[in-house]
Structures are given as structure tokens and as C-alpha cells.
ZADORO-614786 format. One record per residue (C-alpha): x negated, y negated, z negated. Coordinates in steps of 0.001 Angstrom, whole numbers. Each point is the difference from the previous one (the first is absolute). Example, Ala and Ser with C-alpha at 12.3 -4.5 7.8 and 13.67 -1.06 7.14 Angstrom:
2
{{-12300 4500 -7800}} {{-1370 -3440 660}} 
This chain:
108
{{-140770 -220997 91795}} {{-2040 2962 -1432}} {{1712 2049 -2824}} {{-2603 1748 -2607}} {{884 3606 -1598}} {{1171 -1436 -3083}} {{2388 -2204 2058}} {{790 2628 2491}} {{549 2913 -3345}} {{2570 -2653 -1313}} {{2016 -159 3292}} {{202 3194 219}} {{623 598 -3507}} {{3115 -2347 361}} {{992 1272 3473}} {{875 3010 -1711}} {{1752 -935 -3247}} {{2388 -2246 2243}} {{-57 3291 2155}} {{901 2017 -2968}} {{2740 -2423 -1471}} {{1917 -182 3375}} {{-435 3789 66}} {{1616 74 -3638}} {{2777 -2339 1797}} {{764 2000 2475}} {{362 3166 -1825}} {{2619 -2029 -2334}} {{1757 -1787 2473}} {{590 3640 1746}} {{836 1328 -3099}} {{2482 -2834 -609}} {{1375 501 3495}} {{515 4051 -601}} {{1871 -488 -3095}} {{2176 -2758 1846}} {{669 2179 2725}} {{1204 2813 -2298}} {{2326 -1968 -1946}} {{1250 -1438 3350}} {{560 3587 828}} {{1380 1014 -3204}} {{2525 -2415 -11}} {{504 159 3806}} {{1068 3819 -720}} {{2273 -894 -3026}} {{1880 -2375 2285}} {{455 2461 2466}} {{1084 2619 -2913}} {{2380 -2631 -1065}} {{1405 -1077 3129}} {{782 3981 1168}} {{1741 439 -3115}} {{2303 -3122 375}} {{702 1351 3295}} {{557 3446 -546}} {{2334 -1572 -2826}} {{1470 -2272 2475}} {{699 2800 2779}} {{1365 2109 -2935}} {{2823 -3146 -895}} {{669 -539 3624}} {{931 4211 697}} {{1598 -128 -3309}} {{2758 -3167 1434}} {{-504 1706 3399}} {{2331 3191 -1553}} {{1869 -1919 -1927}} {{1279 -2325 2867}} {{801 3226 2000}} {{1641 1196 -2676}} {{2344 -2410 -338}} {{218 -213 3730}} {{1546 2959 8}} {{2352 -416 -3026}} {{722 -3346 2052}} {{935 2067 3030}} {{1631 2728 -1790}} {{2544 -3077 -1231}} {{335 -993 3050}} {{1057 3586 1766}} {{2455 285 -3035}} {{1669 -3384 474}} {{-231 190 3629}} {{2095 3546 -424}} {{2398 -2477 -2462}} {{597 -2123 2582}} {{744 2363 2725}} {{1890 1900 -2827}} {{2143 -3350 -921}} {{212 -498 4170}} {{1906 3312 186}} {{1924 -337 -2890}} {{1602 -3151 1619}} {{552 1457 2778}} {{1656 2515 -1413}} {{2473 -1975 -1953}} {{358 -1889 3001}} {{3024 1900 1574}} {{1756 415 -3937}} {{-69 -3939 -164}} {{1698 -318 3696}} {{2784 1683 -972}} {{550 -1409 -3481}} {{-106 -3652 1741}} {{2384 1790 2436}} {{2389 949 -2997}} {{-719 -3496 -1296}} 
């Protein structure tokens, strides 16, 4: 088939309005895509803002029970060196009386 100029022109002339819309497209659809991709990063950085904190919080709780436990660890041991002394204390003190209550069962 032979084309004329008029026919040929026309192509052309439509070649590059299609041309030009998908050009238009493109530059939106990349714009679209940017914009996308900076929220995504936005919000990507306030998660990571937000999870830091709730773990700096959480590492803060867990040191904060951390002293406490060894604090009353050692009021817990300190109880038990005092009634452990009691005991040996009370252990003597028997032992003591031991030889009075012989000889008052002797007298019995």
C-alpha cells in the first residue's frame, strides 16, 4: 500500500500526540511513585523513632526492677545473716542452760 503526505503528516501527527501523552504518563506515574516512596520513608522513620523510644523505655523499666530486685536481695540476705546469728545464738543459749537443767532434774 502507498501512503500520500497528507496520510503520512497525519501518522506522524498522531505518532507524536500518543508519544506526548505517554510522555505526560510517565512523568506522573514517576511523580506518583516519588511521593509514595517518601511517605513510605517518612513513616518507615517514624516507626523506627517510635520503636527506639519504646525500647529505650523498656530497657529503662527492666534496670529500674533490675536494682530493685538486688535491693531486696540484699535486705533478703541481710535477714537471713541476722536470723542465721539467732539461731546459732538460741543454739548456744541451750547449750548453755544445758548443764543448769541436769542438775535441777538431779535435785528433782
Amino acid at each position: 500500500s502507498a501512503s500520500t503526505p497528507e496520510t503520512w503528516a497525519k501518522f506522524s501527527h498522531d505518532n507524536i500526540h500518543r508519544a506526548e501523552r505517554e510522555k505526560l504518563a510517565s512523568v506522573n506515574l514517576r511523580a506518583l511513585i516519588d511521593n509514595i516512596l517518601r511517605d513510605v520513608s517518612e513513616d518507615l522513620r517514624m516507626q523506627c523513632a517510635a520503636v527506639n523510644g519504646a525500647f529505650d523505655k523498656r530497657c529503662e523499666e527492666l534496670e529500674d526492677a533490675k536494682q530493685k530486685l538486688e535491693y531486696h536481695l540484699k535486705k533478703i540476705l541481710k535477714k537471713i545473716g541476722d536470723q542465721e546469728a539467732n539461731i546459732a545464738a538460741l543454739k548456744q543459749a541451750i547449750k548453755e542452760k544445758e548443764a543448769p537443767i541436769k542438775v535441777a532434774q538431779t535435785r528433782l
